[in-house]
C-alpha positions as CSV (number, residue, x, y, z in Angstrom):
1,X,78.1,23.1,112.7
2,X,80.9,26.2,112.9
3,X,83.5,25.8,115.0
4,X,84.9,29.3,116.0
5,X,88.8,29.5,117.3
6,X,89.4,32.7,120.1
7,X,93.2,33.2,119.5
8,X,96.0,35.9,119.7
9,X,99.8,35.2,120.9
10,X,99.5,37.3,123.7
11,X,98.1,36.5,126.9
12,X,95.8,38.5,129.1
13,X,94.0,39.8,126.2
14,X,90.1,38.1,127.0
15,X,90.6,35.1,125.2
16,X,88.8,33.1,127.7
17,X,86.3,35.8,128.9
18,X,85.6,36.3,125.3
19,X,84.9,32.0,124.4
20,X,82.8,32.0,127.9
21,X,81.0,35.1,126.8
22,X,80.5,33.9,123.1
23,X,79.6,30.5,123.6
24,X,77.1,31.0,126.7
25,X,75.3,33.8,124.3
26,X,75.3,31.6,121.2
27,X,73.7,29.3,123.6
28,X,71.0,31.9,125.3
29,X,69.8,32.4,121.5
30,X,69.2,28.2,121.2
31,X,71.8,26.7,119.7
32,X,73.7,23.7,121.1
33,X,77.4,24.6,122.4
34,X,80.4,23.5,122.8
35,X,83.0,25.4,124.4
36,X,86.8,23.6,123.9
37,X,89.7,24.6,126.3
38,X,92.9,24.4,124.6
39,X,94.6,26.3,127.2
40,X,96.8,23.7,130.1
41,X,95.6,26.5,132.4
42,X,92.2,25.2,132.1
43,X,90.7,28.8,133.0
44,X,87.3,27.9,131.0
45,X,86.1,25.6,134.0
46,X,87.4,27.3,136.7
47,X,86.0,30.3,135.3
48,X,82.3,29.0,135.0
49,X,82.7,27.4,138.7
50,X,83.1,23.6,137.2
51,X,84.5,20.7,138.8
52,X,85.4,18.7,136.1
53,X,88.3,16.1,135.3
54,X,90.4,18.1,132.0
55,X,89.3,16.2,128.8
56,X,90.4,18.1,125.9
57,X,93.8,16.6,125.3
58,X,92.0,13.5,124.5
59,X,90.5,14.6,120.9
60,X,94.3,14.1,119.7
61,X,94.9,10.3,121.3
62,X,91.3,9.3,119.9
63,X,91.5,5.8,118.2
64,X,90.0,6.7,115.1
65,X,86.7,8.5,113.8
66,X,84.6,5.7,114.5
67,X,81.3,5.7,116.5
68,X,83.5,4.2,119.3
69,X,85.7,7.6,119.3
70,X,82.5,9.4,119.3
71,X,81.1,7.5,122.2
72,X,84.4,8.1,124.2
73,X,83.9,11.7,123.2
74,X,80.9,12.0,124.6
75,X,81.8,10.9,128.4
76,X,83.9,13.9,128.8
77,X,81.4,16.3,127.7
78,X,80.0,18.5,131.0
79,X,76.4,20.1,130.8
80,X,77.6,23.7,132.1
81,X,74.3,25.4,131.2
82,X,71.1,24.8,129.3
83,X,72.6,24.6,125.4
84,X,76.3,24.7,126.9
85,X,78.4,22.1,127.2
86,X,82.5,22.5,128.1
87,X,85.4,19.7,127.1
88,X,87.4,21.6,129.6
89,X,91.6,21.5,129.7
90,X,94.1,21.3,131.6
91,X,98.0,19.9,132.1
92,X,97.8,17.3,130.1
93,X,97.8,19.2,126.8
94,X,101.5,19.7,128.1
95,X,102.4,16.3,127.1
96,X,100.6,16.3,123.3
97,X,102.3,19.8,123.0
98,X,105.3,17.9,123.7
99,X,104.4,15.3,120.6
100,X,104.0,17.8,117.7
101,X,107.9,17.7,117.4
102,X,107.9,14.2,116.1
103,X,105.5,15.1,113.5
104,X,102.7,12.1,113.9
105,X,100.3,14.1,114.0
106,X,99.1,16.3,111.1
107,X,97.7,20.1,111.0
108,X,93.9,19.2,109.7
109,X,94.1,16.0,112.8
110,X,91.7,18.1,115.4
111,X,89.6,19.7,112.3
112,X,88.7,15.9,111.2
113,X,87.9,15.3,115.1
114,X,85.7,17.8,115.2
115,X,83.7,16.6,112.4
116,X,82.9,14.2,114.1
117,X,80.3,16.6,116.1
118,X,78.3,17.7,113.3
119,X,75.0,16.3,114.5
120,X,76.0,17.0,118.1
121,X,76.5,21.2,118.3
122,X,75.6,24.2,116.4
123,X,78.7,26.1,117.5
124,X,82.3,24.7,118.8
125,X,83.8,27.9,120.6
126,X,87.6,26.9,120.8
127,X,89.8,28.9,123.6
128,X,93.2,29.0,122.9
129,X,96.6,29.6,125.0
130,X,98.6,32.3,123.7
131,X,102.0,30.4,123.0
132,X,102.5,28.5,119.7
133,X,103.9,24.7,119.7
134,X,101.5,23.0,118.1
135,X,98.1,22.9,119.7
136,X,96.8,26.7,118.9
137,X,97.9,26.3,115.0
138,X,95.7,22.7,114.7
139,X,93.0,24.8,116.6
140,X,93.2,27.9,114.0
141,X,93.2,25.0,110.9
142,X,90.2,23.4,112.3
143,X,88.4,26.7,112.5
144,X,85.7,28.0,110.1
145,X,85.7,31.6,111.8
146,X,88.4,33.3,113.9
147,X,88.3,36.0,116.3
148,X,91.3,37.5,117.7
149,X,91.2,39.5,121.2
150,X,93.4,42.2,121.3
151,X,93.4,44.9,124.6
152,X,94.7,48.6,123.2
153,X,98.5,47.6,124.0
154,X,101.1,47.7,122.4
155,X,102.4,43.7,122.3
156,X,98.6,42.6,122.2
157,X,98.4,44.5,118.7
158,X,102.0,42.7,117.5
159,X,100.3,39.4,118.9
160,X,97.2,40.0,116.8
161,X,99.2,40.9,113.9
162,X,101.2,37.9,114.3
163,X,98.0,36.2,114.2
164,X,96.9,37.1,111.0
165,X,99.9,36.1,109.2
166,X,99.7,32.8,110.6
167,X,96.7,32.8,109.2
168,X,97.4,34.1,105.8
169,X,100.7,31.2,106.0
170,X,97.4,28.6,106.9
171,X,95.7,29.6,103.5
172,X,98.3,28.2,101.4
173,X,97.7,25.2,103.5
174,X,94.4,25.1,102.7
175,X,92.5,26.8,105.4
176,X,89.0,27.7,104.3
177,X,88.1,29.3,106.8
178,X,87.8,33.2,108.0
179,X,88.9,36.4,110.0
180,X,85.6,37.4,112.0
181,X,88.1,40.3,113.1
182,X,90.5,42.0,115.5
183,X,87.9,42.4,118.8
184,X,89.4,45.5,121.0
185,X,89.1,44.4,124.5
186,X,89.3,46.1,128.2
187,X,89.4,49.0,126.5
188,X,89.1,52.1,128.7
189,X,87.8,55.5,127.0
190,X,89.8,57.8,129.7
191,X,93.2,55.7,129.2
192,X,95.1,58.1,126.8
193,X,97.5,55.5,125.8
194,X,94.5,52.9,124.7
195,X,92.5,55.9,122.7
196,X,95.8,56.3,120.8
197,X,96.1,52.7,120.5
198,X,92.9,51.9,119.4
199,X,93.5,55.2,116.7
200,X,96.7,53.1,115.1
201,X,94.5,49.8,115.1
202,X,91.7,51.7,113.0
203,X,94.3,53.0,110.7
204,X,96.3,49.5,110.3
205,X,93.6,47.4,110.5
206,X,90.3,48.8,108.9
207,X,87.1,46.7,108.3
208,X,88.5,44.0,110.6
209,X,88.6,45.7,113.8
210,X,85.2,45.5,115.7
211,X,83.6,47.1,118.4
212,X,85.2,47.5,121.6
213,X,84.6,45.4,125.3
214,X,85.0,48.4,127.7
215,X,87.1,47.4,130.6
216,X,84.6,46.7,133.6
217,X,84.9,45.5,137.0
218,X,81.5,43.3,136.2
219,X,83.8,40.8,134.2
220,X,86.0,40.0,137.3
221,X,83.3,40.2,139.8
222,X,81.2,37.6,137.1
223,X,84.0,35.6,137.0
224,X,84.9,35.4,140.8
225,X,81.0,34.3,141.2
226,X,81.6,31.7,138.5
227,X,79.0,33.3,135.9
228,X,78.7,34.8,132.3
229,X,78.4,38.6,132.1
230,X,75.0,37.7,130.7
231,X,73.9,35.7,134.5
232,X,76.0,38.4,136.3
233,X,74.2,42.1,135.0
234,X,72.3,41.2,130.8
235,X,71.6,44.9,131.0
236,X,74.9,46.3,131.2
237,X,77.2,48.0,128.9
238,X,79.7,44.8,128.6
239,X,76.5,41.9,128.2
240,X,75.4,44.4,125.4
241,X,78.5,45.1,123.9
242,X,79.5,41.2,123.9
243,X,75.9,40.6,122.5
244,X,76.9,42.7,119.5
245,X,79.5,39.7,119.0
246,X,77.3,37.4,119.3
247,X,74.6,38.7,116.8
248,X,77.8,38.8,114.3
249,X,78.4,35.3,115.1
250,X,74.6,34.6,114.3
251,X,74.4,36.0,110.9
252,X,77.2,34.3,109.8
253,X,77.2,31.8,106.7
């Protein structure tokens, strides 16, 4: 199992486009998914059109590893499509946001949850909410690849940057895991400030920075219908473009 964390301190960058997109093609190629809404929004379920009661706040109040945590686990889980399932969130991660401040519960707490799953998922797909406090570092620690959104802006580039030296700070913590990359999103080839933009990335960021997400209308017209880019037009620029990240995903070790 790899559980992949969709992160950046900014907001309104594709974070939850992105884990939708991700996890629904990881699960088009076979593999069993789990998509994880950290985000009190709980835009992953409303996104895909699912009525679901918000669950994810409950993998930190679990009463231990056992089986018996695992079977609790499981009752939350929501079938979203074949291969896919979705712990989505919600308000309630509010109040265990509210609990990192007295310290009870440590950094690698949601990374030993999630081992729990091994036998369960192929891929966990994490979405995250952009503001620190707690739950979005536990979600990076618990991660064995990250991939950081970022639109051709000015304070979604400082967020991702922000990012990575969290992520550097989390090595000396003992995260094993791994950058995937800086993924440029809505990015729009006639917008002269994103061109320049996405020209200061490539200098500052090199190797990491992947291959862009246009900006399309299909994404908001997918989401309004409650459906994946891949339901809503598979031949398009954006399904193929976002199938490029999942094929990355795929060859992964």
């Amino acid at each position: 199992m790899r559980v992949i964390t969709i992160t950046n301190h900014k907001g309104g960058v594709g974070k939850t486009t992105t884990a939708i997109t991700l996890g629904h093609g990881l699960a088009r190629a076979g593999k069993n998914v789990l998509i994880i809404d950290m985000d009190a929004q709980g835009n992953v379920a409303s996104s895909l059109n699912i009525e679901s009661p918000q669950a994810s706040h409950i993998l930190f109040n679990l009463p231990d590893h056992s089986s018996r945590a695992l079977e609790l686990l499981k009752e939350y889980f929501f079938l979203s499509r074949p291969n896919l399932w979705i712990l989505p969130g919600g308000n309630k991660l509010n109040v265990v946001q509210g609990s990192f401040g007295t310290g009870g519960i440590p950094l690698n707490e949601l990374r030993g949850v999630l081992g729990m799953l091994t036998k369960l998922f192929d891929y966990i797909v994490i979405d995250t909410a952009p503001s620190q406090g707690g739950i979005q570092e536990r979600a990076l620690f618990a991660a064995d690849f990250v991939v950081i959104p970022c639109s051709p802006r000015f304070l979604s580039i400082q967020g991702a940057h922000n990012t990575i030296e969290i992520l550097e700070t989390m090595k000396s913590h003992g995260w094993g895991g791994k950058l995937v990359g800086v993924l440029p999103t809505f990015f729009g080839e006639n917008d002269v400030d994103a061109r320049n933009n996405m020209r200061d990335m490539e200098e500052g960021l090199g190797k990491i920075l992947m291959e862009p997400i246009h900006n399309a209308a299909a994404f908001a017209r997918a989401s309004t219908n409650g459906m994946t880019i891949f339901e809503w037009d598979s031949r398009s620029r954006s399904a193929n473009e976002y199938q490029v990240l999942v094929n990355n995903i795929l060859w992964l070790q």
